[in-house]
C-alpha positions as CSV (number, residue, x, y, z in Angstrom):
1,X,45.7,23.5,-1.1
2,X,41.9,24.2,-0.8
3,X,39.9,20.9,0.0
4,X,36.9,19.8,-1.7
5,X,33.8,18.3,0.1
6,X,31.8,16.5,-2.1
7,X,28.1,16.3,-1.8
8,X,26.1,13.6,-1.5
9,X,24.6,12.4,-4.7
10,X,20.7,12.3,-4.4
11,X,19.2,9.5,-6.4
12,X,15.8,9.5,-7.8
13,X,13.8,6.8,-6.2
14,X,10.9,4.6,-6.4
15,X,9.0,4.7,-3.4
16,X,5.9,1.7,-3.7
17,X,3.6,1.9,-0.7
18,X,0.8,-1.0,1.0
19,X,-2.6,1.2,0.9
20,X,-4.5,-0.1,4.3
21,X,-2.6,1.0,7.2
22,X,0.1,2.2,5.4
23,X,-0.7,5.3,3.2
24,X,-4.3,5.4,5.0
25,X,-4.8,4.7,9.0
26,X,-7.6,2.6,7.9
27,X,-8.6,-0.7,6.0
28,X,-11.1,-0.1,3.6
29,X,-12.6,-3.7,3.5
30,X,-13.6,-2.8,7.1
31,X,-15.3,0.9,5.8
32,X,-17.0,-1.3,3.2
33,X,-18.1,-3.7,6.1
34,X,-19.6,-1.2,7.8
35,X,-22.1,-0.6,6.0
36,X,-22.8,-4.4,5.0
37,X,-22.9,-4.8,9.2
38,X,-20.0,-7.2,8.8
39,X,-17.3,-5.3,10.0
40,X,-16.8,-7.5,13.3
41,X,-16.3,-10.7,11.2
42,X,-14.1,-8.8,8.6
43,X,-11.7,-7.2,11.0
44,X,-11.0,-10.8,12.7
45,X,-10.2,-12.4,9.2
46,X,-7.9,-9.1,8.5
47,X,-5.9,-9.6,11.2
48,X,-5.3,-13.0,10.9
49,X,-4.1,-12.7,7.6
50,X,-2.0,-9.7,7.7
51,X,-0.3,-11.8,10.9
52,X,0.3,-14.2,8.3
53,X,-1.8,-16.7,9.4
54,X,-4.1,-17.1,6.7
55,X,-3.5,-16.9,2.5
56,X,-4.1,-14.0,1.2
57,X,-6.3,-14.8,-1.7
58,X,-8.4,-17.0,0.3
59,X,-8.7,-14.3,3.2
60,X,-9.9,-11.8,0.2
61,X,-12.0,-13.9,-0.9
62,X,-13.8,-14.6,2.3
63,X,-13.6,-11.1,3.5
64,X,-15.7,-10.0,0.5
65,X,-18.2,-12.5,0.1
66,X,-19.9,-10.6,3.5
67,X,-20.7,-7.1,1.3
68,X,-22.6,-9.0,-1.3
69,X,-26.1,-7.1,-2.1
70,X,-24.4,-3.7,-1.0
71,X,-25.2,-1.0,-2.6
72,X,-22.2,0.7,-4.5
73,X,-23.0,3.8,-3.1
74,X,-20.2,2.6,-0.5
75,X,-17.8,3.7,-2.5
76,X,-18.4,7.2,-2.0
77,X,-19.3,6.8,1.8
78,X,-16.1,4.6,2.8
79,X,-13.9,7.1,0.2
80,X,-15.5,9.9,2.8
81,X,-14.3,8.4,6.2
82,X,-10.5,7.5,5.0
83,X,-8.1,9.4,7.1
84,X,-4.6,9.8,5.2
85,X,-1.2,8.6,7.2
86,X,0.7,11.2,9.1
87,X,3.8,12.3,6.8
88,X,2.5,10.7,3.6
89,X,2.0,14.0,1.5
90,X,5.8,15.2,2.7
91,X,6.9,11.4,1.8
92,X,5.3,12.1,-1.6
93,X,6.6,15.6,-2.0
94,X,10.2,14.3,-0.8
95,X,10.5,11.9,-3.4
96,X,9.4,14.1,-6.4
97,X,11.3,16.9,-5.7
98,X,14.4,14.1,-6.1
99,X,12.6,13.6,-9.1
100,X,11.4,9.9,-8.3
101,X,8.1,8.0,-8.4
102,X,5.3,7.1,-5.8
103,X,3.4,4.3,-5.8
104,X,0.4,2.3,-3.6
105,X,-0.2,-1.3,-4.4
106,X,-3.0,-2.4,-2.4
107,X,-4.8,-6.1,-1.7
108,X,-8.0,-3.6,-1.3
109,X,-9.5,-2.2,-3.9
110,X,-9.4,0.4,-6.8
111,X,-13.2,2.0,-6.7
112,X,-11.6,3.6,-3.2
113,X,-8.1,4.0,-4.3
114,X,-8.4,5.7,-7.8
115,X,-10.1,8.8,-5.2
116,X,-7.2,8.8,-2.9
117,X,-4.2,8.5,-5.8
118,X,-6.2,11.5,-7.5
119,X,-5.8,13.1,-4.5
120,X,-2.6,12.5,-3.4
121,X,-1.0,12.6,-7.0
122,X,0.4,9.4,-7.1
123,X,2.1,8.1,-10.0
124,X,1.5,4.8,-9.9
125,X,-1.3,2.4,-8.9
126,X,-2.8,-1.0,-8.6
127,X,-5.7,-2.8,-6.3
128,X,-8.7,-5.3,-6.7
129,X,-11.7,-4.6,-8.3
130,X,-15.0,-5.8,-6.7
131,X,-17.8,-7.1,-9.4
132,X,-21.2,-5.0,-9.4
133,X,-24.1,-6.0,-11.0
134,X,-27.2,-4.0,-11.2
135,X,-26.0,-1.5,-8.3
136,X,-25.2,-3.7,-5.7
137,X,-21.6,-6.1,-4.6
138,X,-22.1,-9.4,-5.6
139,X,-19.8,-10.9,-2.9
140,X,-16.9,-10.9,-5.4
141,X,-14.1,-9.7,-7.1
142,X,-13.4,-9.0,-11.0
143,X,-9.7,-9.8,-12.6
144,X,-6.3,-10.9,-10.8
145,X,-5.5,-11.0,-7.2
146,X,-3.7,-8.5,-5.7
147,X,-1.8,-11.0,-3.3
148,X,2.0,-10.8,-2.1
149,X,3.7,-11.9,-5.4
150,X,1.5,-9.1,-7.1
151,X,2.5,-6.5,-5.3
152,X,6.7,-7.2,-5.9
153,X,5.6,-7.8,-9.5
154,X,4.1,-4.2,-9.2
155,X,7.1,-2.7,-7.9
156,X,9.7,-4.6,-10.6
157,X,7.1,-3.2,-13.5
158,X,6.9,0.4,-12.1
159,X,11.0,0.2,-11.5
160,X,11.2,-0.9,-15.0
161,X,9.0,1.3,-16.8
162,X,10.6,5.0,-14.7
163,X,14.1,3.9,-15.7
164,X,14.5,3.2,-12.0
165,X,17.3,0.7,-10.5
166,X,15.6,-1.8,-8.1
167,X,18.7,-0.2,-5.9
168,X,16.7,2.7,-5.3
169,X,13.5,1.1,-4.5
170,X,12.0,1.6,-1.6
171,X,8.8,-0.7,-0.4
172,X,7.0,0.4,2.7
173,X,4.3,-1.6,4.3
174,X,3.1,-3.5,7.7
175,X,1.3,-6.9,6.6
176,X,2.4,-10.0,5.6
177,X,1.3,-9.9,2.2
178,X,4.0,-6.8,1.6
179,X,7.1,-8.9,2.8
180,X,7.6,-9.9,-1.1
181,X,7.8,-6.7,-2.1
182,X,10.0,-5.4,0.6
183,X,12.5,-8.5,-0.5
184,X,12.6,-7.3,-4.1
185,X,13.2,-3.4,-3.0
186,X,16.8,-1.6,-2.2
187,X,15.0,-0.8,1.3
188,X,12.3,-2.3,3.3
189,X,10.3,-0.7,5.5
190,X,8.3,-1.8,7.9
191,X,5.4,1.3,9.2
192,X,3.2,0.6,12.7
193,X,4.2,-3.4,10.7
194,X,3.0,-6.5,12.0
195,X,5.6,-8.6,14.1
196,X,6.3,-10.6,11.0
197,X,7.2,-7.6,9.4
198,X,9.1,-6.0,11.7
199,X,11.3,-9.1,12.0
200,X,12.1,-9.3,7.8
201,X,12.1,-5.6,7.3
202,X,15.4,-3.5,6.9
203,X,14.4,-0.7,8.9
204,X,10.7,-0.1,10.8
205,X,9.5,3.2,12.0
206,X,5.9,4.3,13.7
207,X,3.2,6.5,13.5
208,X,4.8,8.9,10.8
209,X,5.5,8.5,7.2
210,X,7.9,11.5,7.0
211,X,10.5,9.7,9.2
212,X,11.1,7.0,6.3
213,X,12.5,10.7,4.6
214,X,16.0,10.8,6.2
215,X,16.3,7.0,5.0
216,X,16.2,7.6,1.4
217,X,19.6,8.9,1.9
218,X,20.6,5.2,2.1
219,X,19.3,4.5,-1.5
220,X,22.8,3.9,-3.7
């Protein structure tokens, strides 16, 4: 009697990334800095809260209070110095040729993120949006939060609307403020992660997006 193998069933997943130091090498509050001259003071609040050591919302708000009287040409300039992850276009291409979704979710902000989801082709997207007035950063930011409760409600609203079982979620990120998100997913991952993350996370991996590939296997 001949014997049937059967193949393993690929399932078409969600895949909802952390922007700074996850999809990008960089954090793009620090880019902005830069050109306010603030990025020494900025980088030292980032770090404390991605550690967990500071609220989000509150480090945001901080953290953005130093560009005020910017010009919003920065946009443009820190959009020109962002320097994509290893292995996130395969990670992208991997998940829509299983016919799934990709999507960033970012406590940074959308005048730099809308460039690099055009870019990328991402399905799905969400960030802060800083207030300009008369050309320049007023030191603030316009609408809700995106802290770590918005980002898993992010990833349960994306889920929802592709028809896609939180089962085969995936959340990838390495800061504090992604550990919500990474709860609510089918698989956490933890990339170049904090040691808070690394702790919670199902699974971490370093310095290459394309290694969280193999893992999607694990999606049910």
């Amino acid at each position: 009697m001949a014997r049937h193998t059967l193949e393993p069933m690929t399932v078409s997943p969600l895949i909802v990334l952390d922007c700074d130091s996850t999809t990008i090498r960089d954090e793009v509050i620090e880019l902005l800095a830069d050109a306010a001259g603030t990025r020494a003071e900025v980088a030292a609040v980032t770090e404390r809260a991605m550690r967990g050591e500071l609220d989000f919302a509150e480090s945001l708000r901080e953290r953005v209070a130093t560009l005020a009287g910017t010009p919003d040409t920065v946009f443009a300039e820190a959009y020109g110095k962002v320097r994509l992850s290893p292995g996130i276009r395969e990670l992208i291409a991997e998940a829509h040729a299983r016919g799934g979704k990709v999507g960033v979710v970012s406590g940074g902000f959308h005048e730099v993120l809308d460039r690099i989801a055009d870019d990328l082709g991402l399905d799905f997207w969400r960030a802060n949006r800083l207030e300009v007035m008369n050309g320049a950063l007023t030191g603030r930011t316009v609408g809700p939060i995106i802290d770590g409760e918005a980002k898993a409600a992010a990833l349960r609203e994306w889920a929802d609307a592709s028809g896609i079982p939180l089962s085969a979620t995936v959340a990838i990120g390495d800061g504090a403020n992604d550990l919500g998100m990474m709860a609510v997913a089918g698989l956490g991952i933890g990339y170049n992660a904090k040691p808070i993350v690394r702790e919670r996370a199902d699974v971490s991996i370093e310095d290459d997006l394309a290694r969280a590939i193999p893992l999607l296997d694990r999606l049910g």
